[in-house]
Structure formats: C-alpha cells, structure tokens
C-alpha positions, -999 to +999 in steps of 0.1 A: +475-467-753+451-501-751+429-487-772+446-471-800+465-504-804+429-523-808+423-497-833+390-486-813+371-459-824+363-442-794+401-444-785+410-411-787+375-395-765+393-416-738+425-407-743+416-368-739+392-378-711+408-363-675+407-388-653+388-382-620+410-390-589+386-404-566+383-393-525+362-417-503+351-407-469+372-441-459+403-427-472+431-424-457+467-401-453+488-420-432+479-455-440+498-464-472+497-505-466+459-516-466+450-496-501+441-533-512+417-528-484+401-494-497+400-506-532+382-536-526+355-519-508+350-498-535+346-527-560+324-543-531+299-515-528+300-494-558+266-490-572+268-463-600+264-436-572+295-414-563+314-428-534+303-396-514+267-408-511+278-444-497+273-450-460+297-481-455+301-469-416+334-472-414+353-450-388+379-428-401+413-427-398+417-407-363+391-432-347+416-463-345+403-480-370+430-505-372+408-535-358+382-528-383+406-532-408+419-565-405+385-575-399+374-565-432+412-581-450+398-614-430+367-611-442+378-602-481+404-627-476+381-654-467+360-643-496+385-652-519+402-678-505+361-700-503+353-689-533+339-712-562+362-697-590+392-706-568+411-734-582+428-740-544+398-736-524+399-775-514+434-774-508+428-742-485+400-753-468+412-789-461+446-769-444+421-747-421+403-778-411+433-791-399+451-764-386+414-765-365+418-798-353+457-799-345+446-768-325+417-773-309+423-750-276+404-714-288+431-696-270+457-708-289+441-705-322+434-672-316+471-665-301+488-682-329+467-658-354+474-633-335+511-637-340+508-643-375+492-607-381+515-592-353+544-607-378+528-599-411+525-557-396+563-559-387+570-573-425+551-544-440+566-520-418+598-529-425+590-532-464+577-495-459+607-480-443+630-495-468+607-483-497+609-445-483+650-451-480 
C-alpha cells in the first residue's frame, strides 16, 4: 500500500478501514459508459454531507435521462476544456471560433454536433460489446 511505502503512521488504521461503496440517488444499473459523468458530479457537489441528502434534480435512470446527460458531459467538458489551468485552452478555443465561423448556418452546427455524438455513442457501443465478449 501508498501509505505503508511512505512509512505513514496512520498507514495501517487505513489499511483495516472498510471502504464504504457509495450509492447516489443518480446512479445507475444499466448505464456502464457515462460513470465519468456520475463521478464528476460527485466531485462537483460534494459538500461533506452524504450524497443521500443532495438534491442535484437529476431524473433517474427510467425517466430517459439520456439528453440530460450529454448536457451535463458538454457542460463538464466545456469546463475543462476553458479552463485557466489548461495548457491547450487557446489552442481549443481558437479551433471552436473557427469551426463557428466556417459554419456559420445554426442548423448545420447543430447537425454536424449532432453526428459527432451520434458517432461517439456507436464507438462506445461497440467498445462495450467487445468488452462483454
């Protein structure tokens, strides 16, 4: 362990700790690919409090919640991609600009993306299916 190669005292109260496997309301059992998602809400919103007291409003997984998820990976996403700490943040931005103007019709923009996620899905799909051969 870590710890016991740091030579930390409190290495071995951790070590006989048992971890607590933790259940939010937003979890889900058939959706194995957006875990990225669920974890980063967690990091987002945890405030000391168990995750059974937060109210983050998010449907569950029988409501269709599909659209809400890529919403919230666009808006993570974005998050990341603008952010200070970022060393590729110009780089990124000056490509969206410019995706923006070379496509300037809404429609298009907006079909293009589209596509894009509609081929990203298929790619995890097919990852998945080859991962549970």
């Amino acid at each position: 362990m870590h710890l016991e190669k740091l030579e930390h005292p409190r290495a071995k109260d951790v070590l006989n700790k048992k971890p607590t496997i933790l259940r939010p309301k937003w979890g889900t059992k058939e959706n194995d690919i957006d875990c990225d998602i669920f974890l980063m809400m967690h990091m987002e919103h945890y405030n000391g409090e168990t995750a059974k007291n937060w109210n983050l409003e998010f449907p569950k997984e029988d409501e269709g919640n599909r659209l809400d998820i890529i919403k919230m990976r666009v808006r993570l996403a974005t998050k990341i991609l603008i952010h200070e700490i970022n060393i590729h943040q110009e780089k990124l931005s000056t490509e969206a600009q410019e995706f923006s103007r070379r496509n300037t019709d809404k429609n298009l923009r907006k079909k293009i993306t589209k596509e894009a996620v509609k081929t990203k899905k298929e790619k995890q799909e097919s990852e998945r299916v080859q991962s549970n051969i």
